[in-house]
MMTF fields as JSON, N, C-alpha, C and O atoms, coordinates in Angstrom:
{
  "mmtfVersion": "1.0.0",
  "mmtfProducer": "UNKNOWN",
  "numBonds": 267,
  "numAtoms": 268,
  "numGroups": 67,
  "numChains": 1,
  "numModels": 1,
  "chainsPerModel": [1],
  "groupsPerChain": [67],
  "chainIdList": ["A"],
  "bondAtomList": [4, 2, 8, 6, 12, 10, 16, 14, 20, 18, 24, 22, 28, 26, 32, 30, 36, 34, 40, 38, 44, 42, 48, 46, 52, 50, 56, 54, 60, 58, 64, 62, 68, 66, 72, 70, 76, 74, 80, 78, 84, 82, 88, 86, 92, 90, 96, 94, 100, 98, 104, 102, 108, 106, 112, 110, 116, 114, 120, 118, 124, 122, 128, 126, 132, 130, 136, 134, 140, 138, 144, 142, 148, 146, 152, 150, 156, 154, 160, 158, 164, 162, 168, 166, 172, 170, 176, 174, 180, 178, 184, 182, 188, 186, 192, 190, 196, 194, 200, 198, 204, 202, 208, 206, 212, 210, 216, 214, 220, 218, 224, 222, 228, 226, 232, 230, 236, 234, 240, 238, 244, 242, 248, 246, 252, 250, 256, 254, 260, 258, 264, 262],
  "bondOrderList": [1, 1, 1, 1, 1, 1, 1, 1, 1, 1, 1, 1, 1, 1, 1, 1, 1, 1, 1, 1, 1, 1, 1, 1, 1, 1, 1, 1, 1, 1, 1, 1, 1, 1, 1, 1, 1, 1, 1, 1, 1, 1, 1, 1, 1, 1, 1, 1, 1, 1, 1, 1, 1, 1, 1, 1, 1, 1, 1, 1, 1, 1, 1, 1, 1, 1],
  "groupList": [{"groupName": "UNK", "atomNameList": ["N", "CA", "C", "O"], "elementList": ["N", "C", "C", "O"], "formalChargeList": [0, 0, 0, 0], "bondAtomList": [1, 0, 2, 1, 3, 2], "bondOrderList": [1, 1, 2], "singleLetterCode": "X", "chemCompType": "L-PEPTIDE LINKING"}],
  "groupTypeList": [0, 0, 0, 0, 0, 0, 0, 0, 0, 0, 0, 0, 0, 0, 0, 0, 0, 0, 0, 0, 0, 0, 0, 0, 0, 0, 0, 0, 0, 0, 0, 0, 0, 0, 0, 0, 0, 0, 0, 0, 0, 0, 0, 0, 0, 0, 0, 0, 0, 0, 0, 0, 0, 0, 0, 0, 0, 0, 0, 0, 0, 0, 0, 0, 0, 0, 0],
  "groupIdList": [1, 2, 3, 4, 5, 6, 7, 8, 9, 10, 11, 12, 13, 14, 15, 16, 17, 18, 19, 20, 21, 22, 23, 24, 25, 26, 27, 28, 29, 30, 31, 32, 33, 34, 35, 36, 37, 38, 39, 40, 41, 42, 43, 44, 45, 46, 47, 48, 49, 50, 51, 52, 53, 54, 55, 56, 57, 58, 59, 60, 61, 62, 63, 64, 65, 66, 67],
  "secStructList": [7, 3, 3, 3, 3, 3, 1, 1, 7, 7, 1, 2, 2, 2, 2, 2, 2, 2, 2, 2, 2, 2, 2, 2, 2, 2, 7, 7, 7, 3, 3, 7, 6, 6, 1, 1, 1, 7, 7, 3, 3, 3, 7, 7, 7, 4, 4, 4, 2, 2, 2, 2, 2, 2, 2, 2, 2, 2, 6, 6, 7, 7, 3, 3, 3, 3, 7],
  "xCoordList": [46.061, 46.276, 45.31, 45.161, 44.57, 43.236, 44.41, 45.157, 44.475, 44.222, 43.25, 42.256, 43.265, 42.154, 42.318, 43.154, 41.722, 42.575, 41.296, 40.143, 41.89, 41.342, 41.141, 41.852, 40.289, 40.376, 40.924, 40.768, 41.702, 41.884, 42.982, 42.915, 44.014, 45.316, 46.054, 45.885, 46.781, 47.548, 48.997, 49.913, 49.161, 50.863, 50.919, 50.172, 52.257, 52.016, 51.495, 51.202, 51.301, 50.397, 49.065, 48.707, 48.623, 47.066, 47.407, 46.65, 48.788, 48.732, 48.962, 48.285, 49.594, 49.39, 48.157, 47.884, 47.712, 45.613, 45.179, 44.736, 45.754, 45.111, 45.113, 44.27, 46.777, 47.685, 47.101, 46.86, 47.059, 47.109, 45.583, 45.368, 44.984, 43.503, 42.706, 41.799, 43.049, 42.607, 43.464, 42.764, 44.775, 45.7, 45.258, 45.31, 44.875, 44.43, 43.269, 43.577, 42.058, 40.964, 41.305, 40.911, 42.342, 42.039, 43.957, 44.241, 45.153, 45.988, 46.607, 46.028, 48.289, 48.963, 48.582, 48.052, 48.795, 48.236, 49.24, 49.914, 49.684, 50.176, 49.557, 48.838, 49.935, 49.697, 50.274, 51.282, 50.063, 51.067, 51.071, 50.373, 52.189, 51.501, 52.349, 52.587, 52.861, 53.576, 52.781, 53.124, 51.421, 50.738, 49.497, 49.312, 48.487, 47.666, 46.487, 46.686, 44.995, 44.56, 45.253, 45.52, 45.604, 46.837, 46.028, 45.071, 47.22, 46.509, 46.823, 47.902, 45.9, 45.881, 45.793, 45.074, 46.76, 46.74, 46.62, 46.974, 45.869, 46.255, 45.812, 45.131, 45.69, 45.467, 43.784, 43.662, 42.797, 41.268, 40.242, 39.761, 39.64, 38.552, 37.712, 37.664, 36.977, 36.0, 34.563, 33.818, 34.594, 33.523, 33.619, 32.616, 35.217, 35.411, 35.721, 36.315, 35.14, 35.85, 34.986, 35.392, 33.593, 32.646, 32.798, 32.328, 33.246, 33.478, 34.643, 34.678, 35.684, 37.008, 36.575, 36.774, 35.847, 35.491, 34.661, 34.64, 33.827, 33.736, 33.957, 33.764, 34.607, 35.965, 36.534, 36.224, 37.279, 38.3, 37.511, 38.181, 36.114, 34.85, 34.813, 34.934, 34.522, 34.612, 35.946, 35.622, 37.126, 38.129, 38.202, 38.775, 37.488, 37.955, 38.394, 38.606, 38.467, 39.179, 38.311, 38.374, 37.851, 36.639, 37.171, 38.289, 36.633, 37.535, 37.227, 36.09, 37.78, 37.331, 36.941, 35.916, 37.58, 37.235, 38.242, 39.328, 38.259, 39.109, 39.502, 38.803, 41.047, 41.961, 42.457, 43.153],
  "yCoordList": [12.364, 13.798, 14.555, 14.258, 15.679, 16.344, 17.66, 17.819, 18.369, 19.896, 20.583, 20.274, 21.668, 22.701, 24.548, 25.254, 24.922, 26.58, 27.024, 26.594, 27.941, 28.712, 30.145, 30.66, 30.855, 32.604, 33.296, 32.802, 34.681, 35.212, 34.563, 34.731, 33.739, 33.179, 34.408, 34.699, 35.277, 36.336, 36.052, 36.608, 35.444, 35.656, 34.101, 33.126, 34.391, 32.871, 32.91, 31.878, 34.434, 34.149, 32.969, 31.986, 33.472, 33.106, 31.538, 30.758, 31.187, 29.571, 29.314, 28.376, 29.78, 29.278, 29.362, 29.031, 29.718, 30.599, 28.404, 27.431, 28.729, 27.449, 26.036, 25.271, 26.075, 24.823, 24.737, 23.763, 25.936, 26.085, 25.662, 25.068, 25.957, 25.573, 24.597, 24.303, 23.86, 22.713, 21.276, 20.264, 21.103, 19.895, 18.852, 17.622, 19.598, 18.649, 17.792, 16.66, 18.319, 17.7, 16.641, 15.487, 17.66, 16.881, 16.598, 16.837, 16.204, 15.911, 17.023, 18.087, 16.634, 17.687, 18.412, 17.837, 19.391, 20.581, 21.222, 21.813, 21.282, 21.964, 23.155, 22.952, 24.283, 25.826, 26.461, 27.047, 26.646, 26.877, 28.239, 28.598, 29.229, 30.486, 30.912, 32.116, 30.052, 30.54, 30.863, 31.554, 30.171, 29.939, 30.808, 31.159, 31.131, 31.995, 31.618, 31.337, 31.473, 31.423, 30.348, 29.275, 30.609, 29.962, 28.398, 28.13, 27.504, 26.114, 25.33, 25.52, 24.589, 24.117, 22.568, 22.236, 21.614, 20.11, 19.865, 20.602, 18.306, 17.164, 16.175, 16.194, 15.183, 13.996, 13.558, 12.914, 14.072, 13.879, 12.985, 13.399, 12.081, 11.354, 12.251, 13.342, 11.991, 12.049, 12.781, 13.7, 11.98, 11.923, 13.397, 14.1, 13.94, 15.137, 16.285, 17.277, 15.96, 17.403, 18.578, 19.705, 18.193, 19.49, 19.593, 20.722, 19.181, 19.508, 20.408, 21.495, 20.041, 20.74, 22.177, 23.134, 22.326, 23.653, 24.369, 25.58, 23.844, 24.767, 25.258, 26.472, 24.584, 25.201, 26.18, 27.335, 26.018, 26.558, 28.181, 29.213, 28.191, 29.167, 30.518, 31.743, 29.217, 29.479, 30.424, 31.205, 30.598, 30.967, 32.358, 33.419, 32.006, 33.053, 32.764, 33.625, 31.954, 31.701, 30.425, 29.219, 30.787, 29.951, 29.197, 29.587, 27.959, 27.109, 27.564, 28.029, 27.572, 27.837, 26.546, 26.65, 25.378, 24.33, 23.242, 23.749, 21.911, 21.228, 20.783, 20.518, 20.685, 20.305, 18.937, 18.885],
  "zCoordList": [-80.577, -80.386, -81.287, -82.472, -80.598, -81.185, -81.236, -80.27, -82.177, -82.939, -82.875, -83.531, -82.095, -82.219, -82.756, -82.192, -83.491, -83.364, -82.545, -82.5, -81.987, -80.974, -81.23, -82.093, -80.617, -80.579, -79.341, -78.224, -79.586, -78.294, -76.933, -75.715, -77.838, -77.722, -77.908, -79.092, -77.364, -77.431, -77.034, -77.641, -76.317, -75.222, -74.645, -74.733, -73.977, -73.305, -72.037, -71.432, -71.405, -70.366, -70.691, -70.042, -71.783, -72.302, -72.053, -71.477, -72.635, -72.954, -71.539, -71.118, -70.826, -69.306, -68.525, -67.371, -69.157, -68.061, -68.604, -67.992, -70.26, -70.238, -69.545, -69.078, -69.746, -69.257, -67.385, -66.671, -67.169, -65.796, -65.183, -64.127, -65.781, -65.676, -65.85, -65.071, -67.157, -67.93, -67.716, -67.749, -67.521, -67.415, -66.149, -66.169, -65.21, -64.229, -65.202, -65.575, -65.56, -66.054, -67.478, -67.651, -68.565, -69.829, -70.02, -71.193, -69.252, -69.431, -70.154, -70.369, -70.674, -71.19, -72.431, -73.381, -72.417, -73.109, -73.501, -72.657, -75.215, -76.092, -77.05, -78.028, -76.621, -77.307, -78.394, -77.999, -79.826, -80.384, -80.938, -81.887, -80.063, -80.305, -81.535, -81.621, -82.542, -84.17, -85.298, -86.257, -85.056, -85.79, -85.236, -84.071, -86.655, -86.693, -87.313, -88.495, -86.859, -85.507, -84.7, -85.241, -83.25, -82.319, -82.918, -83.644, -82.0, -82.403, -80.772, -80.209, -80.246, -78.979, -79.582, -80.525, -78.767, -79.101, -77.602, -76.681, -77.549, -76.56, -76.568, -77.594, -76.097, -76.544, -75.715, -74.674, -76.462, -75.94, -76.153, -77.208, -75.84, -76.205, -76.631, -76.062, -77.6, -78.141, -77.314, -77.653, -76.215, -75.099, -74.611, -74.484, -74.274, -73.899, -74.444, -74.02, -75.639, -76.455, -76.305, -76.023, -76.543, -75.774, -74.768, -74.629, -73.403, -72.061, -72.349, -71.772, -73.252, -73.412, -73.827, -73.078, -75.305, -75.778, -75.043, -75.264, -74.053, -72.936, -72.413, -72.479, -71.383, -70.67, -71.475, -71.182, -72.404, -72.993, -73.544, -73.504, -74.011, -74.127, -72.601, -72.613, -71.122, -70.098, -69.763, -68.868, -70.106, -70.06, -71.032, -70.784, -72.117, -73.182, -74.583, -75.437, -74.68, -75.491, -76.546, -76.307, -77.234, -77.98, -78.971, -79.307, -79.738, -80.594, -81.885, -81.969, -82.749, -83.954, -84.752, -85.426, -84.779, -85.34, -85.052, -84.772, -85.024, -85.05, -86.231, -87.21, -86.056, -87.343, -87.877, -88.891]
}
């Protein structure tokens, strides 16, 4: 399981734009909107994590760093 914080995580719409968008490609997708900058988990190879922060860029929502 990869940790990421993210930017521009607002609501849970946002975490659904993600879930809704991204789960087919990179499996289940945890949003954690308690925490500040939000924090996005799931369980990613290595191989796909720049395909992931793309996407996730592509959407809006840019990574800040992994945790």
């Amino acid at each position: 399981m990869k940790t990421f914080e993210a930017n521009n995580i607002h609501c849970q719409n946002c975490a659904n734009t993600i879930k809704n968008t991204l789960e087919d490609d990179f499996g289940k997708i945890e949003v954690d909107l308690s925490k500040e900058p939000r924090q996005v988990s799931l369980d990613i190879k290595d191989s796909d994590v720049e395909k992931f922060k793309s996407e996730m860029a592509d959407l809006g929502f840019d990574i800040i760093k992994e945790l």
